[in-house]
C-alpha positions as CSV (number, residue, x, y, z in Angstrom):
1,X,-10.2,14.2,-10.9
2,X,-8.3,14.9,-7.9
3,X,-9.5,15.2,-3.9
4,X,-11.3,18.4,-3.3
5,X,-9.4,18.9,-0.4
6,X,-6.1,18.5,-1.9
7,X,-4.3,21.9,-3.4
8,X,-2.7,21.6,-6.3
9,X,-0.2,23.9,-8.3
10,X,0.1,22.4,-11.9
11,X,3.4,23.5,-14.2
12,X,4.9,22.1,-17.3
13,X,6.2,18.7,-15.7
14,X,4.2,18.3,-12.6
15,X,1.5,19.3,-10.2
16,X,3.0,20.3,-6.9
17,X,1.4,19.8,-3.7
18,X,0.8,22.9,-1.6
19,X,-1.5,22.2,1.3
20,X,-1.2,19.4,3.2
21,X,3.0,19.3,4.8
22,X,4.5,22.4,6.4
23,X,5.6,25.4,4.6
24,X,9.3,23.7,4.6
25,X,8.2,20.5,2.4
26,X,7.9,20.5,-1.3
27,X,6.2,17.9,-2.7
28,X,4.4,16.6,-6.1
29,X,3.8,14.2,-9.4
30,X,5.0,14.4,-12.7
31,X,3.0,14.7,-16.0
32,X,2.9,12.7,-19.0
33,X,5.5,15.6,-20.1
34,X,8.5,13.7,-18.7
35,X,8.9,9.9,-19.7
36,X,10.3,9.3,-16.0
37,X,13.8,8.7,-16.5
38,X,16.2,9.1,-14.0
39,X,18.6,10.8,-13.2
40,X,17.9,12.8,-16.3
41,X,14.1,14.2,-15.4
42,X,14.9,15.0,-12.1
43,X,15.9,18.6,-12.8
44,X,13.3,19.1,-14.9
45,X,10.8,18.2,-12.5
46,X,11.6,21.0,-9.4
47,X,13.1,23.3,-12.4
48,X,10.8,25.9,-11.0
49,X,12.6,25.8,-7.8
50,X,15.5,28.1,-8.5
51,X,18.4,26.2,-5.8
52,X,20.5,23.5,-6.7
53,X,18.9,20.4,-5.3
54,X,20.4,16.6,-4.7
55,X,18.2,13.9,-5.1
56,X,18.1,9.9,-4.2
57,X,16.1,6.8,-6.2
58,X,15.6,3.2,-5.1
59,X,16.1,0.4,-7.2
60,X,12.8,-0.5,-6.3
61,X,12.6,-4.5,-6.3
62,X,9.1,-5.2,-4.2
63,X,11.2,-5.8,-1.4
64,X,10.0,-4.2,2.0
65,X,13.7,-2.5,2.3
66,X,13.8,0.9,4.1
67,X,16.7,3.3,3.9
68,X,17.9,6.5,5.3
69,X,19.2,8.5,2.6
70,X,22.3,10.2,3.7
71,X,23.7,11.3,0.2
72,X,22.7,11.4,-3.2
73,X,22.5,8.6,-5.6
74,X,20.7,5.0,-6.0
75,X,19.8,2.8,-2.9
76,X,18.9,-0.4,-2.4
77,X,15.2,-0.1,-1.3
78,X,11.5,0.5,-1.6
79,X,11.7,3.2,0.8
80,X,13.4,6.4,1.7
81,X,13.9,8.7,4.3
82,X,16.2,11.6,4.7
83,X,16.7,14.7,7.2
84,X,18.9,16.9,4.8
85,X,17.4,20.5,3.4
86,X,17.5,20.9,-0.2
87,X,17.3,16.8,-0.4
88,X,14.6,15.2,-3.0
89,X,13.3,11.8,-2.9
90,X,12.0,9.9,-5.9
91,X,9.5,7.3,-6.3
92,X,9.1,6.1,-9.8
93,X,5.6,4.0,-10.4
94,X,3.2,3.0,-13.5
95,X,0.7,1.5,-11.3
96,X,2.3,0.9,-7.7
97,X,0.9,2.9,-4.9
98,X,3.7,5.8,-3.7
99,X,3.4,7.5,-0.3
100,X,5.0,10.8,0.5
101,X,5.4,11.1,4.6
102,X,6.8,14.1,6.3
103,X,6.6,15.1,10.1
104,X,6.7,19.1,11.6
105,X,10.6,18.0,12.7
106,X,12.1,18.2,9.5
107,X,11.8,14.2,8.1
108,X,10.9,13.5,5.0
109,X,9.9,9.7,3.3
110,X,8.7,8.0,0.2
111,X,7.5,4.6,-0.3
112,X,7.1,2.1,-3.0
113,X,4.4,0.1,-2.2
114,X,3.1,-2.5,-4.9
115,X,1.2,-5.4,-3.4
116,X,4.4,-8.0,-2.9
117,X,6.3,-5.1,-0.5
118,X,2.7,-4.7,1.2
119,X,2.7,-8.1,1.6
120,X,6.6,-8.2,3.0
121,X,5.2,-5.8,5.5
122,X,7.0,-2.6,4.0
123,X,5.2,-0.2,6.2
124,X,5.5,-2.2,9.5
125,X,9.2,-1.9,9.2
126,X,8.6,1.9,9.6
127,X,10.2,2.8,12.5
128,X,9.9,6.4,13.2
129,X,7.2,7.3,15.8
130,X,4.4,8.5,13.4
131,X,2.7,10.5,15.6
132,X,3.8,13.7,13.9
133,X,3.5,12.9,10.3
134,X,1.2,13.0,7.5
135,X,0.9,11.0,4.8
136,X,-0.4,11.2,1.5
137,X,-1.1,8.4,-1.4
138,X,-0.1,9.4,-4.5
139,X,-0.8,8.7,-7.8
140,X,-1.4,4.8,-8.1
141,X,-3.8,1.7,-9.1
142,X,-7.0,2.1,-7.0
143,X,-9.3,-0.6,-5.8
144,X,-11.7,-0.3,-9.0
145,X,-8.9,-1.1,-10.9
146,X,-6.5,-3.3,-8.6
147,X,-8.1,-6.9,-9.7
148,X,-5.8,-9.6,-8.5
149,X,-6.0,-13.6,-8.6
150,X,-8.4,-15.5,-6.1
151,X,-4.7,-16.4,-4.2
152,X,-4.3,-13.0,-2.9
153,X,-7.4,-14.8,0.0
154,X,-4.6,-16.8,1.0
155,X,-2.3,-14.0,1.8
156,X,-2.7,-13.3,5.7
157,X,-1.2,-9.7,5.5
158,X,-4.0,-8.7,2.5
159,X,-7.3,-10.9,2.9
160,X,-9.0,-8.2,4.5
161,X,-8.3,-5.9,2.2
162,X,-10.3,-7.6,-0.8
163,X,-13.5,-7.2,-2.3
164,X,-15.3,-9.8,-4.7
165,X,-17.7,-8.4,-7.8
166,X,-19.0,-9.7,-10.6
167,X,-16.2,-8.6,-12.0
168,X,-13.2,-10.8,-9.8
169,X,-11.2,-9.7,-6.7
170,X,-10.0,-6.2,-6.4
171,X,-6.8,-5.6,-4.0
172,X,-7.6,-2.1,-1.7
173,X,-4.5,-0.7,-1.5
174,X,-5.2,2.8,-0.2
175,X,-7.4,1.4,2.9
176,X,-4.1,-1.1,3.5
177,X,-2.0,1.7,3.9
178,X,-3.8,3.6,5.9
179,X,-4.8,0.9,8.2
180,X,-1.3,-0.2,8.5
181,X,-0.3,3.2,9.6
182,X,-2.8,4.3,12.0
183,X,-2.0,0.9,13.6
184,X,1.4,2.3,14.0
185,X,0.4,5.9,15.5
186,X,-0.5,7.7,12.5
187,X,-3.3,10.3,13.1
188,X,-6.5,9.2,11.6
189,X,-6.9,13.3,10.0
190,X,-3.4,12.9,8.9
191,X,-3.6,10.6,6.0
192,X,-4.8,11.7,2.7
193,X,-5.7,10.5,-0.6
194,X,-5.3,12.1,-3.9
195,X,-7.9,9.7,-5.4
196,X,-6.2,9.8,-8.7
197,X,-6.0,6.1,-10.4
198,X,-3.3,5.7,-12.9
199,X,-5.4,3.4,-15.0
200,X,-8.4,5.2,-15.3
201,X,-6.8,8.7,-15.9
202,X,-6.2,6.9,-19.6
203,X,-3.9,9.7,-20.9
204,X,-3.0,11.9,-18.2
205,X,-0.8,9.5,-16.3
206,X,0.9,6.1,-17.5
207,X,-0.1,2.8,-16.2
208,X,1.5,-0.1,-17.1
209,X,-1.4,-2.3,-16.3
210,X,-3.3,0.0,-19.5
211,X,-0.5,0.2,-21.6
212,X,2.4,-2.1,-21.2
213,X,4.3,1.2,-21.0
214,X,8.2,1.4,-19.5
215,X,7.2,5.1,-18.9
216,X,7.1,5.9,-15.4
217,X,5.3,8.3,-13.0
218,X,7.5,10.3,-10.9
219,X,6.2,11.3,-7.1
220,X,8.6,13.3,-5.0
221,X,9.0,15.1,-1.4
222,X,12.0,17.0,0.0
223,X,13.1,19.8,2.5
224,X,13.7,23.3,1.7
């Protein structure tokens, strides 16, 4: 199910990530355990933890809004960064393509990117130096999966990520991403992909593009 090369550590609510950021970065997905609400599942998700942790949302509205969060609580954007230990950041998605980023200096992100905030140019509003970061993408609507309408040709920022079948178009929304942030200065053997479509994992993970659910996936990253 998942990429070989990706460790994971599976517990009641989530599978956390243990391989791929710096011993300092904690990082992960929920299970179908935990409906995604928030603020409520938060604690439940990094229970395993031990420490009292903070945490900050978005209100996530496909915009291609970037924030730094600098205390806890709900922000206006699709994306969040923060530089404070014991920190968490939450990205709630039921088909939507989230990105965890961290660098070696202590900076941690997540990203909300659905097709409209691609579109926006979510990622080219970046503006840390990504040199020193990786970058994985989470749990999310993959390209077998990700048909969209014959417009999307018409969109500049995402014709070239496209492919026609029998079937219809299909939006490519992991190559986009990593594309995007190579083009910024993100190390080609620093991006990663956990492979794992929310629609075709049919129980294991909700998909509102299945199901028609309000349930959410919950991806996360923060500093110890």
């Amino acid at each position: 199910m998942f990429n070989k090369g990706i460790k994971l550590n599976e517990t009641r609510f989530c599978f956390f990530i243990e391989n791929l950021f710096s011993p300092n970065i904690i990082s992960g997905f929920s299970k179908s355990s935990l409906p995604g609400e928030l603020p409520g599942d938060f604690n439940k998700l990094i229970s395993y933890i031990g420490k009292k942790n903070s945490f900050s949302y978005m209100d996530q509205k496909h915009s291609a809004g970037l924030a730094l969060a600098q205390k806890p609580g709900l922000y206006d954007a699709d994306g969040l960064f923060t530089k404070d230990k014991n920190h968490f950041l939450v990205v709630k998605t039921a088909d939507c393509l989230p990105l965890l980023l961290a660098n070696g200096d202590g900076l941690a992100g997540v990203i909300h990117m659905g097709w409209r905030s691609a579109k926006k140019g979510i990622l080219k509003n970046i503006s840390f130096d990504l040199t020193d970061f990786k970058v994985v993408a989470g749990l999310g609507l993959r390209s077998c999966c990700y048909q969209v309408g014959a417009e999307f040709r018409e969109f500049s920022e995402l014709s070239s990520y496209l492919r026609t079948t029998p079937k219809g178009v299909f939006f490519e929304p992991v190559r986009f991403a990593r594309d995007k942030l190579i083009a910024q200065g993100l190390k080609k053997d620093n991006f990663f992909d956990l492979s794992l479509c929310s629609y075709c994992s049919g129980g294991d993970f909700f998909s509102y593009r299945r199901d028609k659910t309000s349930k959410r996936n919950l991806s996360f990253i923060g500093l110890r």
